[in-house]
DSSP file (Angstrom, degrees, kcal/mol; ACC not computed):
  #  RESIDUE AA STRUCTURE BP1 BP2  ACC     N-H-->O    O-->H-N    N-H-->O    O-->H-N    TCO  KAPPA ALPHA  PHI   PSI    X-CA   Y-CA   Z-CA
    1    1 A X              0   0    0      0, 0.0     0, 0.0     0, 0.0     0, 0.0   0.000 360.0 360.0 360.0 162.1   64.4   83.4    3.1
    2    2 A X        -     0   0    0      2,-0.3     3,-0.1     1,-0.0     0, 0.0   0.331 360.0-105.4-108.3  12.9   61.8   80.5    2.6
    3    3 A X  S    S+     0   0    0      1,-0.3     2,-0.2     0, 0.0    -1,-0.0   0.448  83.0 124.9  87.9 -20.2   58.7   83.0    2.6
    4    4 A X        -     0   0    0      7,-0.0     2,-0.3     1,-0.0    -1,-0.3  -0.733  60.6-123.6 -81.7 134.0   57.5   82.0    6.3
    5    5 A X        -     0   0    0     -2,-0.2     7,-2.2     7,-0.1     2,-0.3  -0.741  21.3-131.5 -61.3 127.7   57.1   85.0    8.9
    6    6 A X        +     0   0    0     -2,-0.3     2,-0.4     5,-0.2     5,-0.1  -0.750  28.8 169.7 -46.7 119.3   59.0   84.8   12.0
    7    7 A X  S >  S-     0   0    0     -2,-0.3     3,-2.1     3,-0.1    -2,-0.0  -0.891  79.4 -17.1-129.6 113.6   57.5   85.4   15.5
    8    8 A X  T 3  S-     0   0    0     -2,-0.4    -1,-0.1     1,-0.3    -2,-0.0   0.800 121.8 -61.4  79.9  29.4   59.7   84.5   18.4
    9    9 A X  T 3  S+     0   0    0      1,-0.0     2,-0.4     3,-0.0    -1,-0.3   0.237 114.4 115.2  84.9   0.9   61.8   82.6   16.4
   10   10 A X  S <  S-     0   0    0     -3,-2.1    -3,-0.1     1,-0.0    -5,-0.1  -0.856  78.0-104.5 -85.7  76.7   58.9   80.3   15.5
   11   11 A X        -     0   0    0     -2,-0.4    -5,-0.2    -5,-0.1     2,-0.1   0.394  48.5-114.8   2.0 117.7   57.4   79.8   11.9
   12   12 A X        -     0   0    0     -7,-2.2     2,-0.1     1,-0.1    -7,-0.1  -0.480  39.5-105.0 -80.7 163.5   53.9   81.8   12.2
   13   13 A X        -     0   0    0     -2,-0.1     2,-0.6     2,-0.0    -1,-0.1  -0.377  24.5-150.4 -98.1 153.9   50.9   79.4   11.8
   14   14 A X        -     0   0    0      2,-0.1    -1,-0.0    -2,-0.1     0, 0.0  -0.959  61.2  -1.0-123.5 139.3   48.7   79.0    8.9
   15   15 A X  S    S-     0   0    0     -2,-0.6    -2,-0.0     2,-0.1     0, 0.0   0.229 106.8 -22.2  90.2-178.3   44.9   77.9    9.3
   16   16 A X        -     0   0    0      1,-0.1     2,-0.4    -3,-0.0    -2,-0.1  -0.080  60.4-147.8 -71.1 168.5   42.9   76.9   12.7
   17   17 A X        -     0   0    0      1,-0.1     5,-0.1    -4,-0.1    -1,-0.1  -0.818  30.8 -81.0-125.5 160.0   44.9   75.9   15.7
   18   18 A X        -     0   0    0     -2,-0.4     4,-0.4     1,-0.1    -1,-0.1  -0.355  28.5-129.6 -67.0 156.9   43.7   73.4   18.4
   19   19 A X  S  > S+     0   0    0      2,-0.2     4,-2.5     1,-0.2     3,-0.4   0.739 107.3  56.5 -78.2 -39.3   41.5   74.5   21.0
   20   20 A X  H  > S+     0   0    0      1,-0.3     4,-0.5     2,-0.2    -1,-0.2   0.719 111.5  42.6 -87.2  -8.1   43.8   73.0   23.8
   21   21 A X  H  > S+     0   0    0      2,-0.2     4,-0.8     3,-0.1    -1,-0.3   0.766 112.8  53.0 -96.1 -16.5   47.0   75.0   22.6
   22   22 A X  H  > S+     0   0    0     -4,-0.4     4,-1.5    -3,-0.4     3,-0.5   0.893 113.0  45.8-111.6 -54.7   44.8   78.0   22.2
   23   23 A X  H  X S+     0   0    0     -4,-2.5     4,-2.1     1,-0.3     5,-0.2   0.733 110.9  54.0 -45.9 -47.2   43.8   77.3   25.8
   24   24 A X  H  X S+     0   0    0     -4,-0.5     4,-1.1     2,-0.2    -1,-0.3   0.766 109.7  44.3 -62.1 -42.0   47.1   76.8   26.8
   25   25 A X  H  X S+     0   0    0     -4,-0.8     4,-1.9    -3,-0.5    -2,-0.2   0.686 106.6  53.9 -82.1 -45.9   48.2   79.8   25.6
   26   26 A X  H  X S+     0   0    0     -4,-1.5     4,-1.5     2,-0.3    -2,-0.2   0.949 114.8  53.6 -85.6 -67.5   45.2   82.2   26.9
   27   27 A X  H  X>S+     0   0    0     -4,-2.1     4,-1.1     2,-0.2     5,-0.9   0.873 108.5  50.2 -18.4 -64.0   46.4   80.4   30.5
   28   28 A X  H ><5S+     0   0    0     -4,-1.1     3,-1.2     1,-0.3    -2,-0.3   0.891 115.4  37.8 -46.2 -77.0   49.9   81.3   30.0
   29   29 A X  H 3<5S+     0   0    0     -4,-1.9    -1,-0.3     1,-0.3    -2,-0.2   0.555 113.2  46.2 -69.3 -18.6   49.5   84.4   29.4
   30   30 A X  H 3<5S-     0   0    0     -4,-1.5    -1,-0.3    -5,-0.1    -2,-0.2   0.629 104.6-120.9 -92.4 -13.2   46.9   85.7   31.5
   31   31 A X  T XX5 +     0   0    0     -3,-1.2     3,-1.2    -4,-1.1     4,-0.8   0.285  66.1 136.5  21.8  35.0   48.6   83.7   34.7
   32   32 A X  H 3>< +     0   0    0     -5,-0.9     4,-1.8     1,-0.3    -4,-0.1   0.640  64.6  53.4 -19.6 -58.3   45.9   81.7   35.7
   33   33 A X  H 3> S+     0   0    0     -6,-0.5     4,-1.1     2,-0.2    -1,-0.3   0.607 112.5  53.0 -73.0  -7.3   47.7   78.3   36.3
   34   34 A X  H <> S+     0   0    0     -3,-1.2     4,-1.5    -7,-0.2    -2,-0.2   0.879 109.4  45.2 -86.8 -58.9   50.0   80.7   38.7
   35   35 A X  H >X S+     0   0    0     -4,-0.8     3,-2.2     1,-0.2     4,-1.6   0.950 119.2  44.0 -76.3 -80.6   46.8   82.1   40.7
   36   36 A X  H 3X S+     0   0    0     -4,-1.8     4,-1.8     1,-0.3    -1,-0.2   0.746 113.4  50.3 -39.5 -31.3   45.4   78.4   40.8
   37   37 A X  H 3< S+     0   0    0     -4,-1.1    -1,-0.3     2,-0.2     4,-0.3   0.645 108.1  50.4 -64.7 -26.9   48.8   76.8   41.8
   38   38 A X  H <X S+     0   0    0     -3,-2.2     4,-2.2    -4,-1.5     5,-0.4   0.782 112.8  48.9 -91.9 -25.8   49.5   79.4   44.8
   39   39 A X  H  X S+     0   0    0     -4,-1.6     4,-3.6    -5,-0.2     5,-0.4   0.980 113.2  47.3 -73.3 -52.2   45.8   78.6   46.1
   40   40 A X  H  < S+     0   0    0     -4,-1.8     4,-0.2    -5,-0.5    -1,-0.2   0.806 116.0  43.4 -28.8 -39.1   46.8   74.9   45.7
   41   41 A X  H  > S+     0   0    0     -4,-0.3     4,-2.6     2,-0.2    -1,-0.2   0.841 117.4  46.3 -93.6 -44.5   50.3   75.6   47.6
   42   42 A X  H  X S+     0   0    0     -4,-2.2     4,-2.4     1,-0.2    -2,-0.2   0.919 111.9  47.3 -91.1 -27.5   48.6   77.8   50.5
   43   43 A X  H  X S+     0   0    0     -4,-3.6     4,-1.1    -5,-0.4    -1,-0.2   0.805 117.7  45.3 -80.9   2.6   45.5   75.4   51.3
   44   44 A X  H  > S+     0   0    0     -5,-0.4     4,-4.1    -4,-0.2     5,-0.3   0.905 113.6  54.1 -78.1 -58.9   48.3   72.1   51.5
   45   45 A X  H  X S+     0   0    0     -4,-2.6     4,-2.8     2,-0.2     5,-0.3   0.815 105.3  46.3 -30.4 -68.8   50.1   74.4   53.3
   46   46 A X  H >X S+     0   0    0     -4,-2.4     4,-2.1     2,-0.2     3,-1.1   0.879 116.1  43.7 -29.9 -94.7   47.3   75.1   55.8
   47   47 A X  H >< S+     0   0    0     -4,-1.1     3,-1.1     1,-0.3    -2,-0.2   0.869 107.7  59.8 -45.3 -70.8   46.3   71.3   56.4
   48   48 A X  H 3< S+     0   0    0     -4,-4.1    -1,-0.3     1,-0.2    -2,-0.2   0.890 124.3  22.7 -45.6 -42.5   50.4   70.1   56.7
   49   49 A X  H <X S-     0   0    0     -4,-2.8     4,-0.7    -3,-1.1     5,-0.4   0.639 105.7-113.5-120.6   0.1   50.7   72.7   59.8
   50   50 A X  T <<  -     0   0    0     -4,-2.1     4,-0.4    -3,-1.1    -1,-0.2  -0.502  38.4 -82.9 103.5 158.6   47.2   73.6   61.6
   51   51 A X  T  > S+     0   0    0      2,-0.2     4,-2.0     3,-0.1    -1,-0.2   0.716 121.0  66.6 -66.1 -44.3   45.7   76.7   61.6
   52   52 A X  T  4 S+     0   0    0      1,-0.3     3,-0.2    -3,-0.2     4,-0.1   0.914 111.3  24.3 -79.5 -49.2   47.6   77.9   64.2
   53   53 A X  T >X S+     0   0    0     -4,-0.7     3,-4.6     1,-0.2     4,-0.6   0.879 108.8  74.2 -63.7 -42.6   50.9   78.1   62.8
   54   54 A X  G >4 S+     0   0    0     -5,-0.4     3,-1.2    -4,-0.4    -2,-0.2   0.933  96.6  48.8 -47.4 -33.1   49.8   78.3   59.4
   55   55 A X  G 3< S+     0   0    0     -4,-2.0    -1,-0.2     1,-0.3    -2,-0.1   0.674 101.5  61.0 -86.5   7.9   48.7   82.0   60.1
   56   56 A X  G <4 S+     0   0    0     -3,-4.6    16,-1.6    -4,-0.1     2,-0.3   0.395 111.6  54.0 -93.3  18.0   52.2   82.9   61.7
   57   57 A X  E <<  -A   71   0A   0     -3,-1.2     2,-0.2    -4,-0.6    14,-0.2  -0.663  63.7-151.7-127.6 152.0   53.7   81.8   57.9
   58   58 A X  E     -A   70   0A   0     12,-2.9    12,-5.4    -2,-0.3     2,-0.1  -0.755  22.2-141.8-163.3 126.5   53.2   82.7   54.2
   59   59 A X        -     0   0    0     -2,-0.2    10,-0.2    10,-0.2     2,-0.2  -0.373  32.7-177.0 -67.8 150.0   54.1   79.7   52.0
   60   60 A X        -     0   0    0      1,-0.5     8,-0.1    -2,-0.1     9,-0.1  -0.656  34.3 -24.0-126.0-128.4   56.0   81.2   48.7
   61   61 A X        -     0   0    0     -2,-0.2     7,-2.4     6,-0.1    -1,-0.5   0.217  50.7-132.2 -51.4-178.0   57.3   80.2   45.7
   62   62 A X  E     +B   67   0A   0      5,-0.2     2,-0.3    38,-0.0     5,-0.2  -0.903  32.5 175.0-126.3 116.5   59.0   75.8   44.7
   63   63 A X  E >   -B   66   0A   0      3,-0.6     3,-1.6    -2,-0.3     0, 0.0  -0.916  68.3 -23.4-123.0 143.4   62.3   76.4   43.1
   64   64 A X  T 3  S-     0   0    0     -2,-0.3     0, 0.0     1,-0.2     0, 0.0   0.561 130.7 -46.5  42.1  29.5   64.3   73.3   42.3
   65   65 A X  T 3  S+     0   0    0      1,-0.1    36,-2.1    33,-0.1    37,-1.8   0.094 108.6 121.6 124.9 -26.9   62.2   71.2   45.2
   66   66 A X  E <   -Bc  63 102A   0     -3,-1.6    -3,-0.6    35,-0.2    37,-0.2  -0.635  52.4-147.1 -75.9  91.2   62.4   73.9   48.1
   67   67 A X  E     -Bc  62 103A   0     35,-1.8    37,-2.9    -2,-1.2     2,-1.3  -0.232  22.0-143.5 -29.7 104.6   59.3   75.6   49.8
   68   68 A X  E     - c   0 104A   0     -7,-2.4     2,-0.5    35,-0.1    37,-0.2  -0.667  19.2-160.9-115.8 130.5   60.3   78.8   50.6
   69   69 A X  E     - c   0 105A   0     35,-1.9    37,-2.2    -2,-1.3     2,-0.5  -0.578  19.5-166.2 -80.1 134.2   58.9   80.1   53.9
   70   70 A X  E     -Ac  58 106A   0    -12,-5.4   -12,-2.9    -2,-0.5     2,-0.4  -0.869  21.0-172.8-113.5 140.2   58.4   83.5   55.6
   71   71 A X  E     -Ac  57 107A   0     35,-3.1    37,-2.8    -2,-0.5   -14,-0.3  -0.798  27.6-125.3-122.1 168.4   57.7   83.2   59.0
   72   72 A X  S    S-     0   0    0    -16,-1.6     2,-0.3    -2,-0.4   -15,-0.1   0.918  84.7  -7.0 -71.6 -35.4   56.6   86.0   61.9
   73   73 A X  S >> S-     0   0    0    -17,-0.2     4,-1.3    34,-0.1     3,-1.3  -0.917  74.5 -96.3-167.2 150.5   59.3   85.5   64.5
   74   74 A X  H 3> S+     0   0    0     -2,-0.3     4,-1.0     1,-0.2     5,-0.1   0.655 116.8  60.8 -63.0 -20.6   62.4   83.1   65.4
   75   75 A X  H 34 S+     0   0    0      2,-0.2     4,-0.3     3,-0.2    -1,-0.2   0.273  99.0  50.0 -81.3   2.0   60.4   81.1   67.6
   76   76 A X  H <> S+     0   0    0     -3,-1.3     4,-2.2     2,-0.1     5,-0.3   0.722 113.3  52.4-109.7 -35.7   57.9   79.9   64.9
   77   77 A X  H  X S+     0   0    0     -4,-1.3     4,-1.3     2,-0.2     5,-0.3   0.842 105.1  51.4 -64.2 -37.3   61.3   78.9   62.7
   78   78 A X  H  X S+     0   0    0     -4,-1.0     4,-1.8     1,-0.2    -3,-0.2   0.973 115.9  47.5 -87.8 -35.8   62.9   76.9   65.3
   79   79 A X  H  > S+     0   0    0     -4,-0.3     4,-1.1     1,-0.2    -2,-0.2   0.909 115.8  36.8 -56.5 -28.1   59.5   75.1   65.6
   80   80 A X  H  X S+     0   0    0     -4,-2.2     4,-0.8     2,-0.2    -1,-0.2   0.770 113.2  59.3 -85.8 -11.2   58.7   74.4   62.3
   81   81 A X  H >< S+     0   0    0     -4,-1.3     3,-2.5    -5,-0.3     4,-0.3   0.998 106.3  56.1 -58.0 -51.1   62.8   73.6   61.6
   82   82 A X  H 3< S+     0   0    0     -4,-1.8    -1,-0.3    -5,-0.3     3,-0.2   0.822 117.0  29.9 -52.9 -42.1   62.1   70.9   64.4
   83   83 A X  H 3X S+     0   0    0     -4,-1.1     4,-4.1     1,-0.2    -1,-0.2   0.054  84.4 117.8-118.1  32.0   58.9   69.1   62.2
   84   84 A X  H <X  +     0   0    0     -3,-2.5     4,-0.8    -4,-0.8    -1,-0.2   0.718  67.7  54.6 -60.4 -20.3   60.3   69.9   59.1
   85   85 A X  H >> S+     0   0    0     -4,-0.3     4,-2.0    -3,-0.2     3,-1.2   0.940 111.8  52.5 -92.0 -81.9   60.7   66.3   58.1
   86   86 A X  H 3> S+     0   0    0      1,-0.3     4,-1.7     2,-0.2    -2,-0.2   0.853 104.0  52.5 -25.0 -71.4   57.0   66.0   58.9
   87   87 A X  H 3X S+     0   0    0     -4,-4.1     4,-1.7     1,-0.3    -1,-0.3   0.543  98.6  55.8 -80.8  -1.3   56.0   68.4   57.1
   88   88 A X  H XX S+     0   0    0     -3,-1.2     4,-2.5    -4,-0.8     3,-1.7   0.987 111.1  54.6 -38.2 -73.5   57.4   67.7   53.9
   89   89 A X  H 3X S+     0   0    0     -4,-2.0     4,-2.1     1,-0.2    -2,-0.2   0.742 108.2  42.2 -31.4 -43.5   55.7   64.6   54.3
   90   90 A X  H 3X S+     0   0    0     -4,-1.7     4,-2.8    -5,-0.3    -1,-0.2   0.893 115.2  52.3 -63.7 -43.1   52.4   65.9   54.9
   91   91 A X  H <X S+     0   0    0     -4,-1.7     4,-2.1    -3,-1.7     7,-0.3   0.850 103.3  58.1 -55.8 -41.0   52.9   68.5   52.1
   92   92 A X  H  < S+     0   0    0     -4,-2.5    -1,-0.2     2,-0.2    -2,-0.2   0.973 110.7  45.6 -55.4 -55.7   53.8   65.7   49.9
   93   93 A X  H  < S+     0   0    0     -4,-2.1     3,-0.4    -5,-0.2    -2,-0.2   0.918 116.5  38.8 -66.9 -90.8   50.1   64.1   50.7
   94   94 A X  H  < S+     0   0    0     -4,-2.8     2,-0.6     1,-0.2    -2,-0.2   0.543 135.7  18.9 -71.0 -36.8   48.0   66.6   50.4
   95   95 A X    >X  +     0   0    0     -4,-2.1     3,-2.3     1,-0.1     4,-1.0  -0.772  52.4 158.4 -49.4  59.8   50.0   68.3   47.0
   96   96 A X  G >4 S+     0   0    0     -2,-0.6     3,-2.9    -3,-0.4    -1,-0.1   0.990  77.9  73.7 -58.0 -30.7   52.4   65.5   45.2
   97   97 A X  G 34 S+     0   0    0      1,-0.4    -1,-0.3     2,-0.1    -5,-0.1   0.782  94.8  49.4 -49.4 -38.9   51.8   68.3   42.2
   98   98 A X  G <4 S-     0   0    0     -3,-2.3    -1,-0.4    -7,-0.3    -2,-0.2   0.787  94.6-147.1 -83.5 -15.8   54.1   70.5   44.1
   99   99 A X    <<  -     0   0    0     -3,-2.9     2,-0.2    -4,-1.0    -2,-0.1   0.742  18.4-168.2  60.5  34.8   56.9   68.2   44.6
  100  100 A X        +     0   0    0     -5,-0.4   -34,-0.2     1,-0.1    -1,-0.2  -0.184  27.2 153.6 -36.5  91.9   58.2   69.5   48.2
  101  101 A X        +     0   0    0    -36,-2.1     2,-0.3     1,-0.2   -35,-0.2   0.647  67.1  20.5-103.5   4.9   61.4   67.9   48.9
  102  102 A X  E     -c   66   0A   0    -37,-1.8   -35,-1.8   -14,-0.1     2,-0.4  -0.952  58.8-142.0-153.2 152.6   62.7   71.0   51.4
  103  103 A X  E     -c   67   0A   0     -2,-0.3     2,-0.4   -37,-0.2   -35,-0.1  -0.898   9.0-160.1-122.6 149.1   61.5   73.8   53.5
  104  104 A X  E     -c   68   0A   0    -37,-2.9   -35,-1.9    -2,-0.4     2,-0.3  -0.957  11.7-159.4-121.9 136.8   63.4   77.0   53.6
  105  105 A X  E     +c   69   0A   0     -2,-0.4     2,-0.4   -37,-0.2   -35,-0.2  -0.923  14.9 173.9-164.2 111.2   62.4   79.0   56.8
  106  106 A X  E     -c   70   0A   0    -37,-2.2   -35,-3.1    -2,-0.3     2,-0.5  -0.995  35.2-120.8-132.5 140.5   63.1   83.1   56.8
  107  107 A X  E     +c   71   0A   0     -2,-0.4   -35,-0.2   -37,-0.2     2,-0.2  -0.695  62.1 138.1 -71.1 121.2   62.0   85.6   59.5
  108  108 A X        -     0   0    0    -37,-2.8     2,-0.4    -2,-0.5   -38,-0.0  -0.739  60.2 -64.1-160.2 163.8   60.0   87.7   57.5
  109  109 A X        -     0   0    0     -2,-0.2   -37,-0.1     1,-0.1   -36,-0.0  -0.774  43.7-160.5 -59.7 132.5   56.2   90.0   57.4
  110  110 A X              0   0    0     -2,-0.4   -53,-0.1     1,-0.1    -1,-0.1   0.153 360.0 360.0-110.7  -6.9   53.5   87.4   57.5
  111  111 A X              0   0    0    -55,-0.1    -1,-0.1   -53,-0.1   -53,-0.0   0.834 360.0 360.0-118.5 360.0   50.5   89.3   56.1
C-alpha cells in the first residue's frame, strides 16, 4: 500500500481545499441545489400553463428529458396531452436549465 488513506475509493486530501469544492460539497450534501431546482421547475411550470391548470397538476422529477406530471382528473390530461407541444416550448423559455423535451401526464393526488 502506498501510505495514502482511502475514503470512497478516493486518495484522502492533504492540506486546505478550495472554497468552491468545499461549497460544492456542503450543497451536495445538504440537498440544496434539489430544493432550489424543484422551485425553479414548479414556478416555469406555473407560467408555461396559467394558474388555472397549474393548480390541477404537480410538476415532478426530469429523467432523461421527460417532465413527469401528476394531474387531478382525466379531463385535465386530455387537455394538457392536446398543448403538449406548447408547452414544452414554453417550458423550454422560461427553464432551458431543465432541458424539457417531453411531458409524461398520470392521473394522480395533486396536493
Amino acid at each position: 500500500m502506498n501510505g495514502r488513506a482511502k475514503n470512497n475509493g478516493q486518495p484522502a486530501r492533504r492540506g486546505p481545499q478550495a472554497i468552491g469544492d468545499v461549497v460544492a460539497e456542503l450543497i451536495a450534501r445538504r440537498g440544496i441545489g434539489r430544493t432550489q431546482s424543484a422551485g425553479v421547475r414548479d414556478a416555469a411550470w406555473r407560467e408555461a400553463l396559467g394558474e388555472k391548470l397549474a393548480k390541477q397538476t404537480r410538476p415532478g422529477a426530469v429523467r432523461r428529458g421527460t417532465l413527469e406530471v401528476i394531474v387531478a382528473n382525466s379531463t385535465v390530461l386530455q387537455e394538457l396531452t392536446f398543448q403538449k407541444a406548447e408547452i414544452v416550448q414554453r417550458l423550454t423559455q422560461y427553464a432551458p436549465e431543465m432541458a424539457v423535451q417531453n411531458l409524461k401526464f398520470r392521473v394522480g393526488p395533486v396536493t
